[in-house]
N, C-alpha and C positions, 0 to 999 in steps of 0.2 A: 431354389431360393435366389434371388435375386441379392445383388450387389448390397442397394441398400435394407433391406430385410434384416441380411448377414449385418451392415453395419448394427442396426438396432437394435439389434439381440446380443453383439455383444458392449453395446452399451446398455444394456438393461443389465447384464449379465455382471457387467462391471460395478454398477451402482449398488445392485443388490451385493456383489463379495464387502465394497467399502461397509454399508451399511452393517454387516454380518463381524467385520474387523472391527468396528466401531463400540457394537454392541459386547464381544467379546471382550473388547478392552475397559470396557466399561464395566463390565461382571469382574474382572479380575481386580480393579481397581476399588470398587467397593468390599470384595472378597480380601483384600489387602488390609483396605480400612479396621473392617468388621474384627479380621483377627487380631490387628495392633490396637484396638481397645479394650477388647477382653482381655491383653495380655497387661496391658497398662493397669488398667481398672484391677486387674485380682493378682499380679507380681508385684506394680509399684513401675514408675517410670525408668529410674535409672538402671533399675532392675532386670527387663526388658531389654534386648539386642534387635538389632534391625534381621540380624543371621536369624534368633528362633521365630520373628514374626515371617521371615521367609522362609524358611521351613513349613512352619503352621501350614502356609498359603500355599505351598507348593509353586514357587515364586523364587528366579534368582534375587538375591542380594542387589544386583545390579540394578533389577528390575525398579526393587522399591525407592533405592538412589538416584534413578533416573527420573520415575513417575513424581517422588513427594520429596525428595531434597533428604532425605534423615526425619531421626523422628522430631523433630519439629514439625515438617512439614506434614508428619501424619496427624501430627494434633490437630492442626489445620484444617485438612481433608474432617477428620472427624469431628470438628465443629463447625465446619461450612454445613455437615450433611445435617446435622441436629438442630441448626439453626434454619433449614429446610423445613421440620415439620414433618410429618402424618401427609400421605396424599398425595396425588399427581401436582398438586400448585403451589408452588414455595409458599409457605407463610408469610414471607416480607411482601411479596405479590398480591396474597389475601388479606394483608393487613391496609397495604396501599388502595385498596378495591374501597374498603370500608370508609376509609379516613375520605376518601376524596370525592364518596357517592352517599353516605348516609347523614342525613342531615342533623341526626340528635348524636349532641357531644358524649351523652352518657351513655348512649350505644356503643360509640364509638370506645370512651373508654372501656366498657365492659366486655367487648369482644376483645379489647389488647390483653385485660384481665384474662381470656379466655387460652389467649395464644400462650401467655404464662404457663396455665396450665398445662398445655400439652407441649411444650418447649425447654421448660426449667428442668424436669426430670430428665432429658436426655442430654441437656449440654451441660449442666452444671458438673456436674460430677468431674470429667474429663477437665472443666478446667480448673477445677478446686484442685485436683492431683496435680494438674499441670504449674500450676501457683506453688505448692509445695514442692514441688521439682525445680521452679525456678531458680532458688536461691545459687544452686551448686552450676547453672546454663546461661550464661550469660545470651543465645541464639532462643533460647525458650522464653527467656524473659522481654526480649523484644519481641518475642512472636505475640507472645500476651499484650505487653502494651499497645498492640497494633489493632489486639481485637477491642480492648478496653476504645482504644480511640474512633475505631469502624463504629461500633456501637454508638458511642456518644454521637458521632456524625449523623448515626439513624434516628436518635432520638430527636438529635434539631430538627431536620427533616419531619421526623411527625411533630413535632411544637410550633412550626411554621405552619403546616398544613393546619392546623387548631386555630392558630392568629389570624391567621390569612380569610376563616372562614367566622371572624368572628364571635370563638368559642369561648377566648380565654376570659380568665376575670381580669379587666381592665389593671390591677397593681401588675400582675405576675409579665415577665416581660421574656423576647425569645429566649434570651440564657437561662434565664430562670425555670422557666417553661422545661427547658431539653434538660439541665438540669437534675430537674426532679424527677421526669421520664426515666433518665441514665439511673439516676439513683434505685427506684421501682423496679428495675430490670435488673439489678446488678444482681449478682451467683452470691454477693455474701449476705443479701437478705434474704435467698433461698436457704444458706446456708443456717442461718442465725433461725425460723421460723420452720423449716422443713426438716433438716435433717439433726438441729441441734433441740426443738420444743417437739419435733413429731407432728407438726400440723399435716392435716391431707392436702395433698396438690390441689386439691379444687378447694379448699377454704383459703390454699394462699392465694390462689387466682383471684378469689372473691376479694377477697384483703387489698391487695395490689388495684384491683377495678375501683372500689371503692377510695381508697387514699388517694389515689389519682385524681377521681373527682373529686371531691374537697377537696386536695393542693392548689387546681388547677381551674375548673367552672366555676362562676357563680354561683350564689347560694342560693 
């Protein structure tokens, strides 16, 4: 084998361990998540110890201090991934595809109705607890308001892309627009309709799809 041969086997050799550490850490790090929400969701937050979610995981303590900050930063972790979606392509990815390539507004809204649907059951919950936990955490309660305010930022974001394409109805104006978006999205109309009336996720999606349009298009 030759000099360079040798070299580039053991730079194949190398890219493939990084890639192999990459991947491990990444199994371990959702393996982390996975069991600090089970433990959250059926103990109760404060209830919960960073010590038995490292246990669970088969994980130092350290590990998870290192990786997510404390359990704030697991709540985190576990609503960045639920706000991920179902599927190889983030949702906010498949939702920007829609908004900035399909031409009919009420597609448009009816596919975000849609995103509701597979979305709201997996984050909500996490931060309805995390809400009720915040009163006694003053590090949890800014973690909330940080998601409260990312959201609102995404919702201008698609209320601009609607203006910008000439969707909205001529009154409704960008604030207003994002607004009502942030509103339609919020956990305590999940709250209030799904887990307090028993609606099915797909008739709040439809709910959500439809109120949108009439808040927001022409008639």
């Amino acid at each position: 084998m030759t000099m360079e041969q040798k070299t580039d086997a053991v730079n194949t050799r190398r890219r493939y361990d990084s890639a192999g550490r990459r991947e491990r850490a990444q199994q371990t790090r959702d393996l982390i998540a996975t069991t600090a929400e089970e433990f959250f969701l059926s103990r109760g937050y404060a209830a919960t110890t960073v010590a038995a979610i490292a246990a669970q995981a088969r994980v130092s303590v350290e590990t998870i201090y290192k990786g997510f900050g404390g359990k704030p930063g697991l709540v985190r972790a576990i609503v960045e991934r639920a706000l991920a979606g179902p599927g190889p392509v983030p949702a906010e990815q498949r939702s920007d595809e829609i908004r900035d390539t399909e031409p009919n507004p009420r597609q448009i809204l009816t596919a975000w109705g849609d995103f509701v649907t597979d979305i709201a059951p997996r984050v909500v919950p996490i931060l309805l607890l995390a809400r009720d936990a915040a009163a006694g955490d003053p590090d949890l309660a800014a973690l909330l308001d940080q998601i409260s305010a990312a959201r609102h930022e995404r919702m201008t974001r698609n209320a601009r892309g609607l203006l910008q394409a000439g969707h909205l109805r001529p009154s409704i104006t960008l604030v207003q627009a994002a607004d009502i978006l942030w509103a339609y999205s919020s956990p305590e109309l999940y709250e209030l309709l799904v887990l307090g009336r028993r609606w099915p996720a797909e008739r709040y999606g439809e709910f959500v799809a439809q109120a949108m349009i009439a808040a927001l298009l022409p008639s």
